[in-house]
C-alpha positions, 0 to 999 in steps of 0.5 A, a space after each residue: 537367517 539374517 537379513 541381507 538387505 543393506 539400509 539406505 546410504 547415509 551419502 544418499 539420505 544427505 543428498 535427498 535432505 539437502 535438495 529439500 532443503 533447496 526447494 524449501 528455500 526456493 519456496 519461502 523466497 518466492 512466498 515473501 516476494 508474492 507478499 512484498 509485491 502484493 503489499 506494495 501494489 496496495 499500498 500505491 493504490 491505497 489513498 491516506 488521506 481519508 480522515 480517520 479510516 485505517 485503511 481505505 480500499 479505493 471505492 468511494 460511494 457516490 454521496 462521498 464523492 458529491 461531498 469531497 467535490 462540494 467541501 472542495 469547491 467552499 475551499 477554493 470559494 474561501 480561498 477566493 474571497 480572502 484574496 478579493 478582501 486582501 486586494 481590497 484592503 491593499 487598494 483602500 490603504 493605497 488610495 490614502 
C-alpha cells in the first residue's frame, strides 16, 4: 500500500513562483508610477505661496479672495506713490 502519486515537480514549483514573482513586480511598478503621477499633478495644482499653510488644496473662500485683490491693489497704491515722490524729488532737485 504505498502511495503512488508522484508530488508536484520541483521544475514546475520554480516556473509557478517565478511567474508570481513577475506579476509581483508588474504590480509594485505600476503602484509607484500611480503615486509618482499623482503627487505630481498635485504638487502643479498646489499654490506655495499661502503664508503659513502647509499645504493649500486650491480652494479659496470667497473673503480671502476679496482680501488678497484688496492687499494687492494697497501694493500697487504704494508702489505708485513711491514713484510719484521719486519724480518729484527728481524734478524739485533739477529745478535748482
Amino acid at each position: 500500500m504505498t502511495d503512488a502519486t508522484p508530488g508536484p515537480d520541483a521544475e514546475m514549483l520554480l516556473k509557478a513562483q517565478k511567474r508570481r514573482n513577475a506579476w509581483l513586480a508588474v504590480a509594485l511598478v505600476a503602484f509607484v508610477v500611480i503615486v509618482g503621477v499623482t503627487t505630481a499633478i498635485r504638487i502643479q495644482e498646489t499654490d506655495f505661496s499661502g503664508g503659513d499653510r502647509l499645504y493649500f488644496t486650491g480652494y479659496m473662500d470667497e473673503a480671502a479672495s476679496e482680501k488678497a485683490d484688496r492687499v494687492a491693489q494697497e501694493r500697487i497704491a504704494a508702489r505708485q506713490a513711491a514713484e510719484a515722490a521719486t519724480d518729484t524729488e527728481a524734478a524739485d532737485n533739477g529745478d535748482e
